[in-house]
C-alpha positions as CSV (number, residue, x, y, z in Angstrom):
1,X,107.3,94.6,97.8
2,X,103.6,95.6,98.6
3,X,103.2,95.9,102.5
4,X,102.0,92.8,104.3
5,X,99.8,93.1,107.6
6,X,100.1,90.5,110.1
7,X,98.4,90.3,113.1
8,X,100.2,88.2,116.1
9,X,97.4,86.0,117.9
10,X,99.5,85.9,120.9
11,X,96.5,84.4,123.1
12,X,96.2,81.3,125.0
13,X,92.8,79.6,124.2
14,X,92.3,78.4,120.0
15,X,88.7,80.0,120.2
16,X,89.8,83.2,120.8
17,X,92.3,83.3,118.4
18,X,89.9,82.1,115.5
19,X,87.6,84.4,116.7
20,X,90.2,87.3,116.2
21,X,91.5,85.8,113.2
22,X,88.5,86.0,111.5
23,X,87.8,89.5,113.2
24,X,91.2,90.4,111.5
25,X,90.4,89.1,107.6
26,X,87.5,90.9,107.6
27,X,89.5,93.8,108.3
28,X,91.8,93.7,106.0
29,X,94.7,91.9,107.8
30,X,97.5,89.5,105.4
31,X,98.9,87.5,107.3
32,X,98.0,85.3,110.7
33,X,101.0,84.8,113.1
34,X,100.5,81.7,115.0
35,X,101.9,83.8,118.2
36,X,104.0,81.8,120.8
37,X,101.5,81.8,123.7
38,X,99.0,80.4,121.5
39,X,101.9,77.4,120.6
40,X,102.6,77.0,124.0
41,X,99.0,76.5,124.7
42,X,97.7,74.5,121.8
43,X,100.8,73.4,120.0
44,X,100.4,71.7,116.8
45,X,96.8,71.3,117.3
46,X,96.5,75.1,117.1
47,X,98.2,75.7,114.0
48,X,96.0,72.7,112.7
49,X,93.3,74.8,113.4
50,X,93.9,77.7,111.8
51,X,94.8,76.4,108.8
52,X,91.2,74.4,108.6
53,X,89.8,77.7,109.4
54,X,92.0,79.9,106.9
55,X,92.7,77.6,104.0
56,X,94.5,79.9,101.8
57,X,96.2,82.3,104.6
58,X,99.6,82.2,105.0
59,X,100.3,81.6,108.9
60,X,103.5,82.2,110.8
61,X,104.2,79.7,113.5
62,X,106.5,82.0,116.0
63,X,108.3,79.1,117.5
64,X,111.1,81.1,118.1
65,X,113.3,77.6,117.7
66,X,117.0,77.7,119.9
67,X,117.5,73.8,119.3
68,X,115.9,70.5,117.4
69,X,115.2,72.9,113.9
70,X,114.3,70.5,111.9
71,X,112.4,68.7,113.4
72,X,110.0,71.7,114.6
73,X,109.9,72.9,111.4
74,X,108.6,69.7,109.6
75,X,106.0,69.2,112.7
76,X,104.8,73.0,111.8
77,X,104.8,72.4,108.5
78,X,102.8,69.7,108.0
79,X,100.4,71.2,110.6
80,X,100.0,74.1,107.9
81,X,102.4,76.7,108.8
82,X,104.0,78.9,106.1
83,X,106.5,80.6,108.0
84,X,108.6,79.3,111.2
85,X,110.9,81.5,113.4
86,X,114.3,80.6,114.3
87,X,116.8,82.7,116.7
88,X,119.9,84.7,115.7
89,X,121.1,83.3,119.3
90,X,120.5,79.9,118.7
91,X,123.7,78.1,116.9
92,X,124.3,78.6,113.3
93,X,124.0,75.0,112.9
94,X,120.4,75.2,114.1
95,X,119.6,78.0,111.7
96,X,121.1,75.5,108.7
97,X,118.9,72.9,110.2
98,X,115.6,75.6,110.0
99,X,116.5,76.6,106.6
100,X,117.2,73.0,105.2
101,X,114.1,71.5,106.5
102,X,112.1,75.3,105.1
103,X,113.4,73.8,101.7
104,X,112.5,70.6,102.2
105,X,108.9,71.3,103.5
106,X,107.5,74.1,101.4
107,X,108.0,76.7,104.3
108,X,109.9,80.1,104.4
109,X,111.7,81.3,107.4
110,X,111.8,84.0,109.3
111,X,115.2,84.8,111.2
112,X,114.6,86.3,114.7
113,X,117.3,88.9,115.8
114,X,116.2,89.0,119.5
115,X,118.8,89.8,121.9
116,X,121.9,89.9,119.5
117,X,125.2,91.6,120.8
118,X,124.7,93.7,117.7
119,X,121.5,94.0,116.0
120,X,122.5,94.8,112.4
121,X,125.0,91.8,112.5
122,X,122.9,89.4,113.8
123,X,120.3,90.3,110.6
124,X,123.2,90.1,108.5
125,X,124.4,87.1,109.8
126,X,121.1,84.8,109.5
127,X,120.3,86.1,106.1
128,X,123.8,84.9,105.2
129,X,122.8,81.5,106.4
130,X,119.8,81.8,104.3
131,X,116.6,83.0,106.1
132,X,113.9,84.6,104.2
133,X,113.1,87.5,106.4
134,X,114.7,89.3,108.8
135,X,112.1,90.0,112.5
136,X,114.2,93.0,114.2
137,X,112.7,92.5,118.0
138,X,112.9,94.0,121.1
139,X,111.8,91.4,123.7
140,X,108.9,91.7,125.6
141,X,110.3,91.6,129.3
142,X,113.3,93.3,128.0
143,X,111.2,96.3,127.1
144,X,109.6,96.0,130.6
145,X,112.3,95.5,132.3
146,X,114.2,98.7,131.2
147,X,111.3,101.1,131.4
148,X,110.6,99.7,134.8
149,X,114.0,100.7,136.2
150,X,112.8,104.5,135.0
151,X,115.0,104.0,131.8
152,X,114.0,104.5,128.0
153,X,111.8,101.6,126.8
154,X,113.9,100.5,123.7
155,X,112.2,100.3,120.6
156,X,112.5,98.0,117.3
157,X,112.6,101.6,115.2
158,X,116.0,102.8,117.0
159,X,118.1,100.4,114.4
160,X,115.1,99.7,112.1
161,X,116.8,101.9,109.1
162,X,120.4,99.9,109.8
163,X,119.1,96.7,109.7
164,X,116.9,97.5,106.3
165,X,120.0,99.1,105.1
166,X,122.2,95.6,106.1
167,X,120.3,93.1,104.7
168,X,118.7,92.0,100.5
169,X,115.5,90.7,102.5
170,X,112.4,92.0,104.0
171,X,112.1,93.0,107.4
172,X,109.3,93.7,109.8
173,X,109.8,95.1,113.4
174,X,108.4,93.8,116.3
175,X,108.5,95.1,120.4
176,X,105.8,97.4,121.6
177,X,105.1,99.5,118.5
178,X,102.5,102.4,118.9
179,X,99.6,102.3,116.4
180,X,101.3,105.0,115.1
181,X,105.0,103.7,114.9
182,X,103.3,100.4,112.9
183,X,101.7,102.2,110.4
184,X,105.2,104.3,109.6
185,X,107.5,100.9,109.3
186,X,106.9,101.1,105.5
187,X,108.4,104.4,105.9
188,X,111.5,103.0,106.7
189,X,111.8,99.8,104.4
190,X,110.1,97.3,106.6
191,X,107.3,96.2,104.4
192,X,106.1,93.1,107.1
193,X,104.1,95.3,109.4
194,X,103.1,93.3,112.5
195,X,100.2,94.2,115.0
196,X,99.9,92.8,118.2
197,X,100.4,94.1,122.0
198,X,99.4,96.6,122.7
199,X,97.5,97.6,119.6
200,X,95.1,94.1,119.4
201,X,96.4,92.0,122.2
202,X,96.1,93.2,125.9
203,X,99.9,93.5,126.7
204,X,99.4,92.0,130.5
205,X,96.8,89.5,130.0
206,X,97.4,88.4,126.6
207,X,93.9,88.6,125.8
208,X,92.2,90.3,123.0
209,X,91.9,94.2,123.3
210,X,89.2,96.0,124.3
211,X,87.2,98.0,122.0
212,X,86.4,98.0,118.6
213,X,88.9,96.0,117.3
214,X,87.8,95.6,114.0
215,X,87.9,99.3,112.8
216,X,91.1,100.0,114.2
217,X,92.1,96.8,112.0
218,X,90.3,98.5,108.9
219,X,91.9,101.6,109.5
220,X,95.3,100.4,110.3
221,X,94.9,98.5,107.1
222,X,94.1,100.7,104.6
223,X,96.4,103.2,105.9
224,X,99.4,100.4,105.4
225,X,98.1,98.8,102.0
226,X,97.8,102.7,100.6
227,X,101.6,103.4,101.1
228,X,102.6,101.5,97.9
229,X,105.6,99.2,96.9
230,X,108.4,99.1,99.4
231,X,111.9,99.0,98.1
232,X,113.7,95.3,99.8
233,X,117.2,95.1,99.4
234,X,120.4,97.1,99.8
């Protein structure tokens, strides 16, 4: 599989994120990630937006989804989503729920391993149930916490070669990744490489970055499409 770039608006006004969206196709950039700030703030209307904008763009909707799958997913489908999010907490009823309505829609779904006991397993365990792709994450106010109680900050990279290894689908990593740490998840088998806080997305405001955005996109990019096919599967 040829690496995929996806940039997670994870902003809370619609302007803003078509502004970066479009900041981000110039640049290069796959795949648009509906973030969840953005579908807590504009819901479906959001989404809708973004697809007028970015006709033929493949857009995740992180929803995230713990309860009600089917229903969310058909409301984010027909809004234009390609890809919805479901948990690896959330019961394995709701992930057959997710995956029936993905079927019945025309959308692909993106298992979420968040907080599982055990990582790998939890991949393993929604792929068996029949996501699409696998998201190893490392929460946000996990992360936080952690390093704020003068610990380690985990990092999506510490199991990403387990759960590659695990699972006959692709995988992107998501949780604080340094520019540099994004750009090498190829390396390791994850061909979905996502970019958000902190690289585009101020991390405490949830704002867009300062700077120039748009050549870091470029860069970050090119550097990721140039790496070539990435083996998926076991």
């Amino acid at each position: 599989m040829k690496p995929i770039v996806q940039i997670s608006l994870d902003l809370t006004n619609i302007d803003e994120a078509l502004e970066t969206a479009a900041l981000a196709m110039r640049a290069g950039v796959d795949w648009l990630e509906a973030g969840t700030p953005l579908l807590l703030a504009e819901g479906l209307h959001g989404v809708k937006k973004l697809r007028e904008a970015f006709p033929n763009v493949p857009i995740v909707a992180d929803l995230k989804t713990m309860d009600g799958g089917y229903l969310e997913v058909e409301m984010m489908a027909k809004a234009g989503a390609s890809y919805v999010v479901v948990m690896a907490r959330a019961h394995a009823e709701t992930v057959k729920c997710v995956v029936k309505a993905g079927r019945d829609f025309g959308v692909q779904v993106m298992g979420d391993n968040m907080i599982s006991t055990d990582m790998v397993a939890g991949a393993k365990w929604l792929e068996d149930l029949g996501c699409d792709f696998i998201i190893h994450h490392i929460g946000y106010d996990e992360r936080r916490g952690i390093a704020a109680q003068g610990l380690r900050m985990p990092s999506p990279l510490d199991q990403l070669r387990e759960v590659v290894q695990a699972v006959n689908v692709p995988v992107q990593a998501v949780g604080g990744l340094s520019l540099e740490q994004a750009i090498r998840c190829p390396e390791y088998g994850a061909p979905l490489v996502v970019l958000g806080a902190p690289l585009t997305i101020d991390a405490d405001a949830f704002k867009t970055a300062d700077g120039d955005l748009e050549s870091s996109l470029r860069l970050i990019c090119e550097k990721i499409h140039a790496y070539g096919d990435v083996p998926v599967g076991r």
